[in-house]
C-alpha positions as CSV (number, residue, x, y, z in Angstrom):
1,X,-19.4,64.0,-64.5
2,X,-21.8,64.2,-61.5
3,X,-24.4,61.7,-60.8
4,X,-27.0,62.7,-63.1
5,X,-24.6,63.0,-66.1
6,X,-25.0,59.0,-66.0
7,X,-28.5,58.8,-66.4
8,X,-30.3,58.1,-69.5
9,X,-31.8,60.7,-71.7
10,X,-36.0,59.5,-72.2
11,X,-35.9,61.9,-75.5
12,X,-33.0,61.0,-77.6
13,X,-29.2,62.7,-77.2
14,X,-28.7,66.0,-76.2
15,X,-29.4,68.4,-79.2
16,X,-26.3,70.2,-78.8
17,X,-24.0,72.0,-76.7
18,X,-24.7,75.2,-74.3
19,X,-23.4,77.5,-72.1
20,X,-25.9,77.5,-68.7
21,X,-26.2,80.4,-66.2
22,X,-22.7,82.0,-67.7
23,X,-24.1,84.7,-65.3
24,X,-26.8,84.5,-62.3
25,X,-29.2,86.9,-64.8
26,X,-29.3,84.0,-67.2
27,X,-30.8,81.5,-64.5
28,X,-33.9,83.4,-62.7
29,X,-36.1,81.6,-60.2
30,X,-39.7,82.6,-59.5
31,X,-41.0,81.0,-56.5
32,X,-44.7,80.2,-56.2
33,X,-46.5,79.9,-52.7
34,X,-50.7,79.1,-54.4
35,X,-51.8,81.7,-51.7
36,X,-52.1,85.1,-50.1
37,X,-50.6,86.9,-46.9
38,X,-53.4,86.9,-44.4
39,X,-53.3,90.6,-43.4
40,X,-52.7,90.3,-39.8
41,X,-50.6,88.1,-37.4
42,X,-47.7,87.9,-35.6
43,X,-45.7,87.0,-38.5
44,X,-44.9,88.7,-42.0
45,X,-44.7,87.1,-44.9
46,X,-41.7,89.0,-46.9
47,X,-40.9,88.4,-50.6
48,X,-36.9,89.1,-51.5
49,X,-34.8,89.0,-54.0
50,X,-31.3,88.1,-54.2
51,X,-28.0,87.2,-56.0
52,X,-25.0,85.5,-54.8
53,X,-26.2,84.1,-51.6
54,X,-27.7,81.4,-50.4
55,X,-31.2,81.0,-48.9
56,X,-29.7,80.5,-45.2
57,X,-27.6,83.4,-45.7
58,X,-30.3,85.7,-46.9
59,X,-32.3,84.9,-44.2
60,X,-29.3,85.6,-41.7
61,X,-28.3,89.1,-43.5
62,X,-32.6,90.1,-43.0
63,X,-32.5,88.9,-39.1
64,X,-29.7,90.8,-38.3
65,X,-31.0,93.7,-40.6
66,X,-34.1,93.7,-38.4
67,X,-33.1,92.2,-35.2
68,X,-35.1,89.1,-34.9
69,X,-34.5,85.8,-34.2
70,X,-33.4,83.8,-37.0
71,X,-34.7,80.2,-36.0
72,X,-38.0,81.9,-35.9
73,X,-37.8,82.9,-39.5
74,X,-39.5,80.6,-42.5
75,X,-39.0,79.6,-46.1
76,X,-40.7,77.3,-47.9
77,X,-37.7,76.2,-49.8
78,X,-33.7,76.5,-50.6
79,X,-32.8,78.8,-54.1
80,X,-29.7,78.8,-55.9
81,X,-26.8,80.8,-55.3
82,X,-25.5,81.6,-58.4
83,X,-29.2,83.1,-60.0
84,X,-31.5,85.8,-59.6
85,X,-34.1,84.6,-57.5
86,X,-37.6,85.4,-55.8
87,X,-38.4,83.8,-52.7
88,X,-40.7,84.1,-50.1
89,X,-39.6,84.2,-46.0
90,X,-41.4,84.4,-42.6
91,X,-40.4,86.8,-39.7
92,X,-41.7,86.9,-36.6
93,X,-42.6,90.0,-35.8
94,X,-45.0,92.1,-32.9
95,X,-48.4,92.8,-33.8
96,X,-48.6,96.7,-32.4
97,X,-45.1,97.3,-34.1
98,X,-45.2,99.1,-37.5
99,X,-44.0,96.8,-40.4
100,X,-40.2,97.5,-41.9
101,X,-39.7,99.0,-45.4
102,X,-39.2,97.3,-48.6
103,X,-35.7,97.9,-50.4
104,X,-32.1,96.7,-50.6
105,X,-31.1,95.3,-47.8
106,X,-27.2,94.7,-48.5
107,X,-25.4,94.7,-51.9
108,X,-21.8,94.4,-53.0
109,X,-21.8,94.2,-56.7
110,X,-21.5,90.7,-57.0
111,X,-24.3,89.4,-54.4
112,X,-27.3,91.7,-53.1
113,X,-30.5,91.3,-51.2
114,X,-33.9,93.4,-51.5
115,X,-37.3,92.9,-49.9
116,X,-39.9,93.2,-52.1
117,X,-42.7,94.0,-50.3
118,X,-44.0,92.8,-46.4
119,X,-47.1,91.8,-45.1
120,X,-49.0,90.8,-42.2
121,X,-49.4,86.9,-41.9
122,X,-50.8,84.6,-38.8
123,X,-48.1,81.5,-39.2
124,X,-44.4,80.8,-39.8
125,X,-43.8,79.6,-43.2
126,X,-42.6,75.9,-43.1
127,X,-41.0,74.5,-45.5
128,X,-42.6,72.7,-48.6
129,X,-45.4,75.4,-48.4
130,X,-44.7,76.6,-52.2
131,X,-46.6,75.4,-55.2
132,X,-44.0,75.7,-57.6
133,X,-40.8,77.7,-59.7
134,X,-40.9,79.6,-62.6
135,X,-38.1,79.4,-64.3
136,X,-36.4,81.9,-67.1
137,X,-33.0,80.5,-68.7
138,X,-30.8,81.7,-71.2
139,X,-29.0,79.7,-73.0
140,X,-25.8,80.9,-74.7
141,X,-23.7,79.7,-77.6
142,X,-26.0,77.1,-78.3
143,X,-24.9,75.1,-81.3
144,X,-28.1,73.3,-82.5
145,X,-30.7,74.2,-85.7
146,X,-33.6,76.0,-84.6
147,X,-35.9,73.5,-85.9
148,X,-34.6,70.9,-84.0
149,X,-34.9,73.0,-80.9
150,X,-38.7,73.8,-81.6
151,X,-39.2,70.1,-82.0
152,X,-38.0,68.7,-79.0
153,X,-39.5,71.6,-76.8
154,X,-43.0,70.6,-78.2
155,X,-42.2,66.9,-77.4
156,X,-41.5,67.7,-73.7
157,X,-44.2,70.5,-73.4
158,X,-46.7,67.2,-74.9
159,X,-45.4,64.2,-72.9
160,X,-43.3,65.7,-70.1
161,X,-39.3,64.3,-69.2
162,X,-37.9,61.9,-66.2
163,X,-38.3,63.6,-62.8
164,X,-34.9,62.7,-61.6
165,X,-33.4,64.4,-58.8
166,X,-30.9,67.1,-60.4
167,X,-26.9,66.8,-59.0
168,X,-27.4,69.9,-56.6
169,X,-29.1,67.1,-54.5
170,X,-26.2,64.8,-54.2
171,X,-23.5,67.5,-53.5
172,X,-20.2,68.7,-54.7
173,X,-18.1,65.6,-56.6
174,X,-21.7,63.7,-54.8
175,X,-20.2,64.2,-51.4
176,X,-23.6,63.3,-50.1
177,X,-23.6,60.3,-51.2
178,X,-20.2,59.0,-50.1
179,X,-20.7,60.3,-46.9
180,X,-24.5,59.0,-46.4
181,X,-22.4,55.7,-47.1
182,X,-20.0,56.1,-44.7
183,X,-22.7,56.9,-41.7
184,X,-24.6,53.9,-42.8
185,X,-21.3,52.1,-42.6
186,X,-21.2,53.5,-39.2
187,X,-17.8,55.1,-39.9
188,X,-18.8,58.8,-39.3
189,X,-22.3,60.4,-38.0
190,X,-24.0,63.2,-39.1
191,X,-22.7,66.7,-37.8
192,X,-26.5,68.2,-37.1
193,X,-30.0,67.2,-37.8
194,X,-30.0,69.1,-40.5
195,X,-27.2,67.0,-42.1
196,X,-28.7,64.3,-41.4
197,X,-31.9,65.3,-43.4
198,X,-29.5,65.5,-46.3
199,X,-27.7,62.9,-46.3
200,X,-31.4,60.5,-45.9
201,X,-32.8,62.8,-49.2
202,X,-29.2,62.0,-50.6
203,X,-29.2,58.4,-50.5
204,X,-33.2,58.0,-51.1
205,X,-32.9,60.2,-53.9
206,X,-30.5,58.2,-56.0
207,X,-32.3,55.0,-55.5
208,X,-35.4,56.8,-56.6
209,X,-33.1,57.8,-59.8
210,X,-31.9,54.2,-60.6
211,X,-35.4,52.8,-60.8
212,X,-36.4,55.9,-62.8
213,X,-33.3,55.0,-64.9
214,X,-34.5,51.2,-65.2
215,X,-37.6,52.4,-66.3
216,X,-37.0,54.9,-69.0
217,X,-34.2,52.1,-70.8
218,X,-37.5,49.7,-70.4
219,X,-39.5,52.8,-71.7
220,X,-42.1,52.2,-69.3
221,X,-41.4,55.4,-67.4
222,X,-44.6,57.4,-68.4
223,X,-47.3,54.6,-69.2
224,X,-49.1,52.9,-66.1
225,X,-48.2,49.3,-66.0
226,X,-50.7,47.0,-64.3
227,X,-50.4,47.6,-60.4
228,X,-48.3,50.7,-60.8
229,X,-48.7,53.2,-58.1
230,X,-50.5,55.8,-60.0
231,X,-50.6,59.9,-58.4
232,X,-52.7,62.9,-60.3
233,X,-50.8,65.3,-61.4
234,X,-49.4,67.4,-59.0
235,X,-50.6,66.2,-56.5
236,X,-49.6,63.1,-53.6
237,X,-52.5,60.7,-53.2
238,X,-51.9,57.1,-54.7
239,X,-54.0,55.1,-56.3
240,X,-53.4,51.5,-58.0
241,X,-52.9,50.5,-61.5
242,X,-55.7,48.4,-62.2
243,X,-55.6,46.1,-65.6
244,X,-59.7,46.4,-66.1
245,X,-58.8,50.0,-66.5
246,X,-55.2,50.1,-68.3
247,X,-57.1,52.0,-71.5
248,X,-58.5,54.4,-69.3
249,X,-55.3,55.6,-67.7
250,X,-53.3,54.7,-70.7
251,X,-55.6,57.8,-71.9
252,X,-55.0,59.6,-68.6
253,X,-51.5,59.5,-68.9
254,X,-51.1,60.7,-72.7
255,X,-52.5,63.9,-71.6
256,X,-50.4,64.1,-68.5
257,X,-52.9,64.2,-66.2
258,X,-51.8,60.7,-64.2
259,X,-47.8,59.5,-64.1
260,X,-46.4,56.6,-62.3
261,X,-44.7,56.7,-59.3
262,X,-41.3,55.2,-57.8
263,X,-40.0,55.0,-54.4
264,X,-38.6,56.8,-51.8
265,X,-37.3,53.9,-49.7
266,X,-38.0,53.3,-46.1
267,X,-39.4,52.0,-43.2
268,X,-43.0,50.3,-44.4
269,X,-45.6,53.5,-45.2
270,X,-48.9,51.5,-43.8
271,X,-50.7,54.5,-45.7
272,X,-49.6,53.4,-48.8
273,X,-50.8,50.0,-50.0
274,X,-48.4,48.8,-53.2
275,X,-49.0,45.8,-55.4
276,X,-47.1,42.7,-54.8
277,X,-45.8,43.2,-58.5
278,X,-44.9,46.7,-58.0
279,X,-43.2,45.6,-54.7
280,X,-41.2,42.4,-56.8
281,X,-40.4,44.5,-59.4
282,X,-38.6,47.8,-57.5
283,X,-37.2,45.3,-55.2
284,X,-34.9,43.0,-57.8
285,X,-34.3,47.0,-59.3
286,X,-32.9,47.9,-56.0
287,X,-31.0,44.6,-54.9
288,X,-27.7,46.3,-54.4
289,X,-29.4,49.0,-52.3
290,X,-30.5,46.3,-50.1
291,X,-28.2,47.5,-47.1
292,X,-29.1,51.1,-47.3
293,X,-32.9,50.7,-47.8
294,X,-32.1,48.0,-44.3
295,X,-30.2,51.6,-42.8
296,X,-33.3,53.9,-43.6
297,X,-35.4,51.3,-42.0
298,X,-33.1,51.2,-38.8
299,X,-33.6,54.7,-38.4
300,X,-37.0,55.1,-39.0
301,X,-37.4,56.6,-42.1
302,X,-40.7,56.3,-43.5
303,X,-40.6,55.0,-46.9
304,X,-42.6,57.4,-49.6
305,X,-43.6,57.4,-53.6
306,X,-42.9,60.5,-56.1
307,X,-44.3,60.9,-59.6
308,X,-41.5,59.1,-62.5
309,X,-43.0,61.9,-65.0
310,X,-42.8,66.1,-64.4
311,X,-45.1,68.0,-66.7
312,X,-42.5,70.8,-67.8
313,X,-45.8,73.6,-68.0
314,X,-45.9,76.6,-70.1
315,X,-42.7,75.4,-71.8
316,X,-41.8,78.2,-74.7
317,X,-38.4,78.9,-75.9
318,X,-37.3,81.6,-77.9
319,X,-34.2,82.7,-80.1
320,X,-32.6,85.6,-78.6
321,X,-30.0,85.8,-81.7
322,X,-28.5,83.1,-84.0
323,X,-26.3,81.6,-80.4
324,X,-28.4,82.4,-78.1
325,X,-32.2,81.3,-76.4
326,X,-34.2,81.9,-73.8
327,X,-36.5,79.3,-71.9
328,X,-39.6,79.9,-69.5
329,X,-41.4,76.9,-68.1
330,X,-43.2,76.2,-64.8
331,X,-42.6,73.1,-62.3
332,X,-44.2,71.7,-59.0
333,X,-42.0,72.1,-56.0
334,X,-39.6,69.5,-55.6
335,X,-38.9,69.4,-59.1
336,X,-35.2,70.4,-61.3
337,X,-34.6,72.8,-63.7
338,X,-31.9,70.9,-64.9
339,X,-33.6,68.0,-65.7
340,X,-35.5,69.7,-68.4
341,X,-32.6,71.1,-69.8
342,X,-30.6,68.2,-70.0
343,X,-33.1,66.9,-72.5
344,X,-32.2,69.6,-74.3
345,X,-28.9,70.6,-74.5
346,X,-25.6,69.1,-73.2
347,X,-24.5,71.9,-70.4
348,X,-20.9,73.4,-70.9
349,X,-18.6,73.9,-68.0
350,X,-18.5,77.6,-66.9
């Protein structure tokens, strides 16, 4: 049991049982930048696609494929491993030097790597820069009715599910976790600053899942509640709860077009300006976080907000055959697959 597994469901118990990803071609990853390659630059923007490697070690097997630097490569965010997945990189790259062809740029039957096409771009791609996923899953031996399935996939399509952070966040057997407490213990440090960016995402994360946890037992998790943080939908600007107008967003939120926030805990954000209730209320939530939130703070980590809700868009699902269904749905960056499917199905062990 990982550290979502514990979390409660906002939709009812798991329909049934699946099988999830019994092989990478069932989970398929579709990543979204919102814009265009410039046409000129000293960069190109490269779409791949790959299969049994991570992002880091696709972008290792194109530098040395090519000859460039690696830490002046881009991505605008981390895939999975075991999937089939389309991603988009950066490469520096001279302006008078011809571009490099497309194709396969390493394959050994169980993991492979192709560039889908290359063009000319002025900037590296940092990370964060994508819009969104889209994501196609197969489900197999799923033992559920297929009316109950087409019922709960138009609840979450209509009123979205929790945006928890999904396992993959807290590690293996949540590793993470344990060791962001031990560093805040001060018993180990971190071994690079990119560890140390996980390990801060770690422990923020699960707080932001316990008050997300609080809220969907209190069923609040989706309605404003007067001086709620309030954000658009997809998108970061704040905006307060306020009870002349709790009909008005109460309306706004039914068609998913405002959700509450909850917090990323830090140092005080002076650019966001929370409600004394708000503030009361995720405090007592987050009592006996108190020493970590004090360890974020130490180190100067900014305190943020992130939506409670995740519209799940385009949701469909289909029956492949009387075991087996297929899923397509959309979702903002930062966002989890599994999260949606956990309201779903219960995931088997491969």
């Amino acid at each position: 049991m990982n550290a979502t597994d514990r979390l409660p469901r906002a939709w009812g118990p798991a329909l049934g049982a699946a099988t999830v990803a019994a092989a990478p071609e069932d989970f398929q990853v579709d990543e979204r930048l919102g814009f265009a390659a410039e046409g000129a630059g000293p960069h190109l923007l490269v779409h791949i696609r790959k299969c049994g490697l991570t992002t880091l070690r696709a972008i290792q097997m194109l530098a040395d494929q090519w000859q460039v630097d690696r830490r002046g490569m881009g991505y605008a965010g981390r895939k999975d491993r075991v999937a089939v997945t389309t991603q988009w990189l950066s490469v520096p790259w001279p302006v008078n030097a011809p571009t490099p062809a497309g194709g396969r740029v390493f394959d050994d039957g169980a993991a492979w790597l192709e560039v889908l096409s290359v063009e000319r771009h002025r900037r590296k791609l940092p990370v964060g820069a994508l819009s969104g996923n889209q994501f196609t899953l197969t489900l197999r031996d799923v033992e559920l009715p297929p009316e109950a399935m087409a019922s709960r996939v138009v609840t979450l399509a209509r009123h979205g599910v929790p945006n928890y952070f999904g396992g993959q966040r807290f590690g293996h057997d949540e590793q993470n976790l344990t060791r962001a407490r031990d560093w805040f213990a001060g018993t180990i440090r971190p071994r690079s600053r990119n560890d140390r960016s996980m390990l801060i995402s770690a422990a923020r994360s699960a707080m932001f899942n316990a008050v997300l946890a609080q809220r969907v037992e209190d069923g609040d998790w989706r309605w404003p509640q007067t001086g709620d943080a309030l954000t658009l939908d997809g998108r970061g600007s704040l905006f307060t709860a306020e009870v002349e107008e709790a009909a008005f967003n109460r309306r706004r939120a039914a068609g998913l077009r405002i959700h509450p926030t909850g917090p990323l805990p830090g140092a005080l954000n002076r650019r966001q300006a929370l409600s004394d209730r708000l503030t009361a209320r995720e405090a007592g939530l987050l009592g006996d976080w108190a020493s970590w939130i004090e360890s974020l703070e130490a180190r100067r980590v900014v305190a943020d907000r992130r939506a409670l809700r995740l519209s799940v868009h385009g949701l469909a699902a289909r029956q492949l055959d009387g075991s087996t269904w297929r899923l397509r749905f959309w979702l903002t960056r930062g966002a989890y697959a599994t999260v949606v499917l956990r309201e779903l199905v219960a995931a088997r062990e491969r």
